[in-house]
C-alpha positions as semicolon CSV with decimal commas, in nm:
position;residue;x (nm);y (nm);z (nm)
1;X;-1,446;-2,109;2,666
2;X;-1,429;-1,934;3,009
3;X;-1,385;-1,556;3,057
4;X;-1,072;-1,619;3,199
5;X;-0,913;-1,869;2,911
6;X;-1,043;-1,640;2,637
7;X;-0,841;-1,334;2,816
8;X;-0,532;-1,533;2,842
9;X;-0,558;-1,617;2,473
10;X;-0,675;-1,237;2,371
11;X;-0,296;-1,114;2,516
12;X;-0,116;-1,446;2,366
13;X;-0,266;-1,323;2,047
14;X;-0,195;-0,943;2,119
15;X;0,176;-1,027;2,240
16;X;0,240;-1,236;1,924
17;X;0,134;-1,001;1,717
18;X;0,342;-0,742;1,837
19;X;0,613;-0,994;1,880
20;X;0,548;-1,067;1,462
21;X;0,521;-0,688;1,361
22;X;0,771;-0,559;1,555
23;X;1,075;-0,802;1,421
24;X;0,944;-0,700;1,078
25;X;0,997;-0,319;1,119
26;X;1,338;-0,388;1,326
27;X;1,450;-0,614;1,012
28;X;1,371;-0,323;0,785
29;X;1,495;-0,097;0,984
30;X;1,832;-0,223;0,976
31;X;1,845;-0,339;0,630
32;X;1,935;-0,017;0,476
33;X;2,009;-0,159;0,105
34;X;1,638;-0,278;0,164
35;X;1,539;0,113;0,241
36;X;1,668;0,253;-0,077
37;X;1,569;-0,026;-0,269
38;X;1,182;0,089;-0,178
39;X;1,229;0,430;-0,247
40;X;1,442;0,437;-0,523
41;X;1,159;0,283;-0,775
42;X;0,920;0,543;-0,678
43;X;1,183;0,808;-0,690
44;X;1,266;0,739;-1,045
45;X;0,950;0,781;-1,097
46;X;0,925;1,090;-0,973
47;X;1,212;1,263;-1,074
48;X;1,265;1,080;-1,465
49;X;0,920;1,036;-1,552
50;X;0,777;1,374;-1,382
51;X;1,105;1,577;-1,538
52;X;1,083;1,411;-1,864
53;X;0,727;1,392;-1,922
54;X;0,612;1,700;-1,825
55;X;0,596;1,958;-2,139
56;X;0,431;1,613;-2,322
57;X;0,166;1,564;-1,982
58;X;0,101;1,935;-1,904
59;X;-0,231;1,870;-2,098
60;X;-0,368;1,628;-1,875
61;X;-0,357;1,864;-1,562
62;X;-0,487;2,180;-1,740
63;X;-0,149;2,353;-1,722
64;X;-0,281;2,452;-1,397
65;X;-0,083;2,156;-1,257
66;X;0,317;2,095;-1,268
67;X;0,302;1,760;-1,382
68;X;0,548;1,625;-1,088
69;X;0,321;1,802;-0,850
70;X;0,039;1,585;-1,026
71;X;0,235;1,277;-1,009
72;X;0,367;1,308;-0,645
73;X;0,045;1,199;-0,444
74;X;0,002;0,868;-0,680
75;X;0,396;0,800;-0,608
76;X;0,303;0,851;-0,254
77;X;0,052;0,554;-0,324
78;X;0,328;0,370;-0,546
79;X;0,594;0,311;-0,228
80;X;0,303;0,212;-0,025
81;X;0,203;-0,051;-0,254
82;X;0,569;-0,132;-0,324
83;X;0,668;-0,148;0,041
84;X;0,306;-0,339;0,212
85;X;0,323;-0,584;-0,070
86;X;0,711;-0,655;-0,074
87;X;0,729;-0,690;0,285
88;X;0,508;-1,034;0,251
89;X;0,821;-1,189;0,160
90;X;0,901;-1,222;0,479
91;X;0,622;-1,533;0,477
92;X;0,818;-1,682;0,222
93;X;1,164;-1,668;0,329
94;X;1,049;-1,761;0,679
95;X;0,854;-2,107;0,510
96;X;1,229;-2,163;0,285
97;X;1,447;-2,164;0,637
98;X;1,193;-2,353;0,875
99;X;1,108;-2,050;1,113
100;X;0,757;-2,032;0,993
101;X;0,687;-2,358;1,162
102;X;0,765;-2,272;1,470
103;X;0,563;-1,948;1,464
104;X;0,225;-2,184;1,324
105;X;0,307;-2,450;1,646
106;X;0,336;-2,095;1,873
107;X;0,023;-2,038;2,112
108;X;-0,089;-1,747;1,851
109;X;-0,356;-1,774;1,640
110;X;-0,354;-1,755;1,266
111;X;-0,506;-1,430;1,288
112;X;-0,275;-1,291;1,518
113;X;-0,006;-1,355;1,272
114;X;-0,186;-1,206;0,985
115;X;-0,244;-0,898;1,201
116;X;0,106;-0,856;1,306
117;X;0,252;-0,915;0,958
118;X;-0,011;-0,652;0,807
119;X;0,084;-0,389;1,098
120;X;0,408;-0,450;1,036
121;X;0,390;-0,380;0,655
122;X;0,185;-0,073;0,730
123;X;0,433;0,075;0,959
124;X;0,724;0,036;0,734
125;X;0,504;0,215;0,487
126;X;0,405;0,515;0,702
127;X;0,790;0,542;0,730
128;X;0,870;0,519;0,426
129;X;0,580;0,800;0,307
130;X;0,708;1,027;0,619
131;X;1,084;1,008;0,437
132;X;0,882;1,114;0,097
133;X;0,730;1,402;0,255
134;X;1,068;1,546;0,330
135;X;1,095;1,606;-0,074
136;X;0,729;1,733;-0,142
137;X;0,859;2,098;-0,103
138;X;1,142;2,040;-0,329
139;X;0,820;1,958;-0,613
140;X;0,643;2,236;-0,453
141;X;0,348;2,068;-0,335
142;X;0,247;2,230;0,012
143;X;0,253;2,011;0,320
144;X;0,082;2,117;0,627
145;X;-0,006;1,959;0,973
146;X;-0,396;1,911;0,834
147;X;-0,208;1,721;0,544
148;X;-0,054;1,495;0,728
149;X;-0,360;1,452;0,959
150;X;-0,525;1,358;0,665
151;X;-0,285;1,160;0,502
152;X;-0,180;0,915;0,808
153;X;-0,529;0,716;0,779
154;X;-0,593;0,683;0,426
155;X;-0,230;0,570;0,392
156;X;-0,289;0,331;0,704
157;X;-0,589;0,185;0,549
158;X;-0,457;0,144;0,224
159;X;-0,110;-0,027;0,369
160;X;-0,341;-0,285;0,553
161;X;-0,513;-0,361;0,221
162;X;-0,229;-0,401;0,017
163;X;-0,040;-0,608;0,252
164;X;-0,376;-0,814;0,298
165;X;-0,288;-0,895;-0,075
166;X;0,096;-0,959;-0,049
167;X;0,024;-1,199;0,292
168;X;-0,267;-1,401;0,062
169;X;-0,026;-1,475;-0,282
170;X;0,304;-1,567;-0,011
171;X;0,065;-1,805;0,150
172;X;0,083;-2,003;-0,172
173;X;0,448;-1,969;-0,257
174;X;0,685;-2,155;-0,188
175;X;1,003;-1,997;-0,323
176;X;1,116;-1,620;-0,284
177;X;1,180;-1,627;-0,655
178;X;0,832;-1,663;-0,737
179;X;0,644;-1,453;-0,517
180;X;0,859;-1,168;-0,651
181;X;0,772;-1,276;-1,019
182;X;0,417;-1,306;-0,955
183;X;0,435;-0,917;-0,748
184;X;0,581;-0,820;-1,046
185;X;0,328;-0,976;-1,288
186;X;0,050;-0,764;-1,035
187;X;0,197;-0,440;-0,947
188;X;0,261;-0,276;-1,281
189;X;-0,076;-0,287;-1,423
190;X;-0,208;-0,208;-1,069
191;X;0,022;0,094;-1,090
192;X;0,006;0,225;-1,444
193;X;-0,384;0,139;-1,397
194;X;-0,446;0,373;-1,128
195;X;-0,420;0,719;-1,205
196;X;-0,095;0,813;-1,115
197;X;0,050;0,939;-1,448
198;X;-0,286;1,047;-1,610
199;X;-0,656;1,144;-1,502
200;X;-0,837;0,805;-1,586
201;X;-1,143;0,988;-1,645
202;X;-0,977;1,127;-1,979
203;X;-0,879;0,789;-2,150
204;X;-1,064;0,573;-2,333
205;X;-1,383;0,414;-2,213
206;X;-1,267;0,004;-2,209
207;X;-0,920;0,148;-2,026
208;X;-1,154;0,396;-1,767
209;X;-1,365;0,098;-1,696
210;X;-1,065;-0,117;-1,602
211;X;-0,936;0,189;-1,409
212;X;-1,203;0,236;-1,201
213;X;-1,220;-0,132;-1,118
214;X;-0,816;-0,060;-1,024
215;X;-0,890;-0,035;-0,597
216;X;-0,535;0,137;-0,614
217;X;-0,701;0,397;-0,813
218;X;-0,910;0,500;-0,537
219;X;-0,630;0,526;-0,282
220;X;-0,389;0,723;-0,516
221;X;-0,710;0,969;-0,591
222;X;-0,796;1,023;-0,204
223;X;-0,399;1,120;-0,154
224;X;-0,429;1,349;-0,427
225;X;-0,759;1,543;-0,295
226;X;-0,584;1,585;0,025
227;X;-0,250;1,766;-0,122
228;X;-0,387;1,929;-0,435
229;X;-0,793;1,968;-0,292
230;X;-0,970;2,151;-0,549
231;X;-0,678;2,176;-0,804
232;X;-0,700;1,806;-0,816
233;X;-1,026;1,843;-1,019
234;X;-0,957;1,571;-1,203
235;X;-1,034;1,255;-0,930
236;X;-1,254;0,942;-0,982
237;X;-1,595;0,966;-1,107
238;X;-1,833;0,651;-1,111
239;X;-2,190;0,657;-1,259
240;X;-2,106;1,073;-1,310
241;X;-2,074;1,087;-0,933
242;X;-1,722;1,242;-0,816
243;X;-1,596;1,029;-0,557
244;X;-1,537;1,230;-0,194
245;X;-1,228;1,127;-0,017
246;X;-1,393;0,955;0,247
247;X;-1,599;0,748;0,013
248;X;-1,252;0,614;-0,186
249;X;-1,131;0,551;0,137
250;X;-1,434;0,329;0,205
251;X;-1,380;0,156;-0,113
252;X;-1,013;0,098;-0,014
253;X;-1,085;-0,022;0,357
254;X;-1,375;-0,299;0,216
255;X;-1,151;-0,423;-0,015
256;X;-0,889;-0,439;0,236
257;X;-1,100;-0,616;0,478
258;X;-1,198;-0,861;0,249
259;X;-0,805;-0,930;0,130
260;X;-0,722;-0,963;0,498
261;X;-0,987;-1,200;0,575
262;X;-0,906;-1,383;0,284
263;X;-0,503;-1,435;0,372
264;X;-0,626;-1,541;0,730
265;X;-0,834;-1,799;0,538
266;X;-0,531;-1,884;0,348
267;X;-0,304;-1,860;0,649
268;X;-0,509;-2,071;0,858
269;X;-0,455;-2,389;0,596
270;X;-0,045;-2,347;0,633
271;X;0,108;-2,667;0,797
């Protein structure tokens, strides 16, 4: 291929991927039912389970810890897994009404489309974090400029992951029904499996081992080091060693990587 032919198809690719991730965050962005929708499972969360649960849970933080103010980093983690993986459906209902064909016969290349679903998912997730951070004061968990810093790549790199997963499973559905049963099937254990409403170093050793093979686990943990830092001295240890944030967030971008490349692999087969 000639320098010139493999620039033109470089910006095709670039211009359909933005063409492909920016419909998706304009579609959620005016699908308002779809906003609370995302939050409101998280929030109940939050606010019932964190309220509720708290004089029973105080034990697992140390009573150094509200327990909300525990909870609130891995519900962070909770919308972004809620939001990149839900936002796959767009795959699906795009196969049911004929519009993904005419995106595969486009001059963009599977990968492109991957790319520009994943960014897609990820931005509607840093949006919908950014709208969550307008409550962490409420909980009284401290946000700061660092924080946020800190917070915008780990959450970026975790969105790309988990919407890696969500574009792989809608490349084998066929029916919005059930991709949402299988998400469903997935996303509990991932989520009650990872840490956000108890330390899994203090549960039993078959459930820790599962845990720690959780990669959500690792993402909720890194959010929590970054808004509760040495309070949160209760993160992830493997082999004895207590994982750093930037090593969970190397755990989180390999998987991610490898869940990406293996949707493009999936993608690429689509007719």
């Amino acid at each position: 291929m000639s320098s010139p032919d493999g620039q033109r198809w470089f910006i095709r690719g670039v211009k359909g991927a933005y063409t492909i991730w920016y419909r998706d965050v304009l579609r959620f962005a005016r699908d308002r039912a779809r906003i609370v929708a995302s939050l409101g499972q998280p929030l109940l969360f939050l606010f019932v389970f964190g309220t509720g649960l708290s004089p029973a849970m105080s034990a697992t933080t140390g009573g150094a810890l509200d327990f909300r103010q525990f909870m609130f980093p891995g519900i962070l983690a909770m919308a972004v897994l809620f939001t990149a993986i839900f936002s796959a459906i767009s795959i699906v209902w795009d196969r049911e009404f004929g519009f993904l064909k005419e995106i595969l016969v486009a001059p963009i290349g599977r990968s492109g489309i991957v790319l520009g679903k994943a960014i897609g998912a990820t931005i509607t997730a840093l949006l919908q974090v950014t709208i969550m951070l307008v409550l962490a004061p409420l909980l009284g968990v401290s946000v700061t400029p660092l924080t946020i810093v800190q917070l915008i790549p780990v959450v970026t790199i975790l969105a790309l992951g988990l919407s890696g997963l969500g574009i792989l499973i809608a490349s084998f559905m066929t029916s919005q029904q059930g991709f949402q049963l299988v998400i469903q099937l997935l996303i509990f254990p991932l989520i009650f499996l990872a840490g956000v409403f108890f330390p899994v170093n203090n549960v039993p050793g078959w459930l820790e081992v599962i845990s720690k093979l959780n990669p959500l686990t690792y993402g909720v943990d890194a959010i929590r080091q970054i808004f509760l830092g040495s309070n949160a001295s209760l993160g992830v240890t493997v082999l004895g060693h207590t994982m750093t944030v930037l090593e969970e967030v190397a755990v989180v971008g390999a998987l991610g990587t490898i869940l990406l490349g293996g949707a493009v692999i999936a993608f690429s087969r689509q007719e």
